[in-house]
C-alpha positions in Angstrom: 28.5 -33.3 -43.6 27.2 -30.4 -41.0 23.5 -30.1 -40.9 21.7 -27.3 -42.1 21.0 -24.5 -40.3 17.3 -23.7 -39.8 16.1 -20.5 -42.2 15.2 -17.8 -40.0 12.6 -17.2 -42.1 11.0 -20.5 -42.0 10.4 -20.0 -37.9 6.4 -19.2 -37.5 6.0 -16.3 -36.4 3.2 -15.4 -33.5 -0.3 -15.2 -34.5 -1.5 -14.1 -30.9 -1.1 -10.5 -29.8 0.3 -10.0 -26.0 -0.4 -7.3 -23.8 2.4 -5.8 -22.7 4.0 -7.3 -25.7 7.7 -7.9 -24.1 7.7 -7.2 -19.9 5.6 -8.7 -17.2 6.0 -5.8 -14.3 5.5 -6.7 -10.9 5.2 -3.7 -8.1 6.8 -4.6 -4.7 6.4 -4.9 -1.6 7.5 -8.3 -2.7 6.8 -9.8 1.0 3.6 -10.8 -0.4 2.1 -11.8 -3.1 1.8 -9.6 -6.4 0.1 -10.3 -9.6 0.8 -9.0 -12.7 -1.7 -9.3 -15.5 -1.6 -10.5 -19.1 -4.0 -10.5 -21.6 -3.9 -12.8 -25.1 -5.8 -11.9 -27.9 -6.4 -13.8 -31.0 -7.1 -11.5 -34.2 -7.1 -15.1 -36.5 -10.1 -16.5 -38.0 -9.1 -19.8 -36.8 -8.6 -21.5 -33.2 -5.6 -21.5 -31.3 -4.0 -23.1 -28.6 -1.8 -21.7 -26.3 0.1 -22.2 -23.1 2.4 -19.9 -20.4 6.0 -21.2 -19.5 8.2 -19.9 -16.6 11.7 -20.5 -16.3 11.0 -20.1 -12.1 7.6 -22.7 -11.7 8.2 -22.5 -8.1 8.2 -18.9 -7.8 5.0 -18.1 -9.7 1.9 -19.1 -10.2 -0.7 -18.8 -13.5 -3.8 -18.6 -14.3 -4.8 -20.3 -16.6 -1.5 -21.8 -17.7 -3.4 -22.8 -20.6 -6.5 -22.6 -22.6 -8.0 -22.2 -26.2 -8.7 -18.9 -28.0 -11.5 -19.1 -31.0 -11.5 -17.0 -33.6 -11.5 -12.7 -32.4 -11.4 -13.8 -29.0 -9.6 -12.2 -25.8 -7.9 -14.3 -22.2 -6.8 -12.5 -19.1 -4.4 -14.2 -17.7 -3.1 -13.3 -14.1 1.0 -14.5 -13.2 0.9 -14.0 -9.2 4.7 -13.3 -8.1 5.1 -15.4 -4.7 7.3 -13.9 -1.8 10.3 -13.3 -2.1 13.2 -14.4 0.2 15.2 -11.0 0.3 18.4 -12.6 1.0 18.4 -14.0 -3.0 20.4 -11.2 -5.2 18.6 -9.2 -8.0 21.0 -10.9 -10.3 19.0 -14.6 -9.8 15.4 -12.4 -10.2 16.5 -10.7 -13.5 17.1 -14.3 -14.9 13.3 -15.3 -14.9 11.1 -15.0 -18.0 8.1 -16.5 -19.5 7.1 -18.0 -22.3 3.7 -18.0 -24.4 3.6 -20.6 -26.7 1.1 -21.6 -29.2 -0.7 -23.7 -32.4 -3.5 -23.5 -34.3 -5.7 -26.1 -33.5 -5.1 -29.1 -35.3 -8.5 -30.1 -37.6 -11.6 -31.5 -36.1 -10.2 -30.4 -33.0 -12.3 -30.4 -29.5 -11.6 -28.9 -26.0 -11.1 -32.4 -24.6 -8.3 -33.3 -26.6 -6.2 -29.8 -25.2 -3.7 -32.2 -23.8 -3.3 -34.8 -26.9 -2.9 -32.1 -29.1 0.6 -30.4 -27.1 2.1 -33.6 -26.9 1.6 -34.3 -30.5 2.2 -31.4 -32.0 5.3 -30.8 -34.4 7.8 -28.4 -33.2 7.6 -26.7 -37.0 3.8 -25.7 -35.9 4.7 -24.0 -32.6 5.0 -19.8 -32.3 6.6 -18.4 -29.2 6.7 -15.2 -27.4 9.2 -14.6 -24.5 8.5 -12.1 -21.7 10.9 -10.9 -19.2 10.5 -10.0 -16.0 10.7 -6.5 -14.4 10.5 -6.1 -10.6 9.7 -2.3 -9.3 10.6 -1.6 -5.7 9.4 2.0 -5.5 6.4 2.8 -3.5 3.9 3.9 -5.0 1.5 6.6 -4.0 -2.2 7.0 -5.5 -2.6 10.2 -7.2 -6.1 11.6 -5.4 -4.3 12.2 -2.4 -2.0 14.9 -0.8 -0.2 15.5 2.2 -1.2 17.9 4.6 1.1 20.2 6.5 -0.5 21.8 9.5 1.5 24.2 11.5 4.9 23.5 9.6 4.4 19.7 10.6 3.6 17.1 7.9 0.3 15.7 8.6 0.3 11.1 8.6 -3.2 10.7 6.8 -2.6 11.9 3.4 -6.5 14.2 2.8 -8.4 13.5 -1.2 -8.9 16.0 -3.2 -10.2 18.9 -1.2 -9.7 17.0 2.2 -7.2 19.6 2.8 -9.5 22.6 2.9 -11.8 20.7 5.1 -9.5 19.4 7.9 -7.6 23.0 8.0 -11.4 24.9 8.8 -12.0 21.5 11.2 -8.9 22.7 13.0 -9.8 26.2 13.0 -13.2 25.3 14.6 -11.3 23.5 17.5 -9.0 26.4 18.3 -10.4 28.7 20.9 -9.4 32.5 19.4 -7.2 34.7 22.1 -8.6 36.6 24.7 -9.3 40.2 24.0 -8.1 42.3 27.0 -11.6 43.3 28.7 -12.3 39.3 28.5 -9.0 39.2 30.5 -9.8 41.5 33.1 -13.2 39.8 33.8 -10.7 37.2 34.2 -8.8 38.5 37.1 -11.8 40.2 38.2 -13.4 36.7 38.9 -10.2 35.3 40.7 -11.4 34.2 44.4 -9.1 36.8 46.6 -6.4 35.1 48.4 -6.8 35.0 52.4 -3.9 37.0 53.4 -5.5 36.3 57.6 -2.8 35.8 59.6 -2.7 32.4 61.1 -2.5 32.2 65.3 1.4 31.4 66.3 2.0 27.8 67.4 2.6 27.8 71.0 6.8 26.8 71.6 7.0 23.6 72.7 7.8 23.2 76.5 6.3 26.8 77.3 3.9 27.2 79.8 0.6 29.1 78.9 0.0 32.1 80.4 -2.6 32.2 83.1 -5.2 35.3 82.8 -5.1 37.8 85.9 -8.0 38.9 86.9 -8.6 43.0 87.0 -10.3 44.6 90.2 -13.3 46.7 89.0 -11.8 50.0 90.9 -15.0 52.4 89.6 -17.6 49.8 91.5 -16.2 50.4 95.0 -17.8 52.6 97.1 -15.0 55.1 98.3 
């Protein structure tokens, strides 16, 4: 005789809300950690217990992994991505999903039985809520700032709101105006004159200098 199919019906549905309800996203550069958050909120009027599953353990790492939520109240929970080796293809990443799973706490309950209680509990009694994983490689630039162009080249620092007008008049203030043309006569006015003295001959080597002759003083003799 084949055994009897489950009724879909009779699986429990989840009493916790998730935010976001279906994705975890996680915002590269992935050559370092990245954390995406999550956040569990119980709207019940009774305790619950829950608990976050990976199908990659070794690649992430939770905080908590579990924990109890009373009645109306709210858990972050923070799923840090680890490194990852860029030679693995996209097609092993997209396989990766997480699990929150969860009970209401069984009666006369108390934190120190947390363990007791998920190793006792009756699979009809657990509610599940799968997640999948999204990785985003685009960069991302924050929206307060804009690049600068100065002079029809594109400025590295990126200037917040405003920054613009302030590093354009900074660059103004730097830049000596052009000469008007009495400042550039003054100019050439002030130039030392260049010495245009001719300088003595240099002697050819091997030539003798000539000696001086000595003139008779003709008007001092008496006749």
């Amino acid at each position: 005789m084949a055994a009897e199919r489950p009724d879909k019906k009779s699986v429990k549905q989840q009493a916790i809300e998730l935010d976001p309800p279906v994705e975890l996203v996680f915002r590269g550069p992935f050559t370092e950690v990245v954390t995406s958050s999550l956040k569990l909120k119980n709207p019940t009027k009774n305790t619950i217990l829950y608990k976050v599953k990976t199908t990659a353990p070794k690649q992430y790492c939770v905080r908590p992994n579990s924990g109890i939520l009373n009645a109306g109240e709210e858990a972050p929970v923070s799923v840090m991505l680890q490194p990852i080796d860029l030679t693995v293809p996209d097609s092993e990443r997209s396989k990766h999903k997480f699990m929150v799973q969860t009970m209401f706490a069984p009666p006369d309950f108390t934190p120190d039985q947390l363990d007791h209680a998920w190793k006792s509990a009756a699979k009809d009694v657990l509610m599940d809520s799968k997640l999948k994983c999204v990785f985003d490689e685009t960069p991302t630039i924050p929206a307060s700032t804009v690049p600068v162009s100065v002079d029809g080249k594109d400025n590295d620092a990126a200037v917040a709101n405003g920054g613009k007008a302030a590093l354009e008049e900074s660059l103004a203030s730097t830049q000596s105006p052009p000469a008007t043309p009495s400042e550039q006569a003054e100019d050439t006015e002030s130039q030392p004159a260049k010495n245009t003295t001719s300088q003595p001959s240099q002697v050819l080597a091997g030539a003798t200098p000539a000696k001086a002759v000595p003139v008779k003083d003709t008007e001092s003799q008496p006749a």
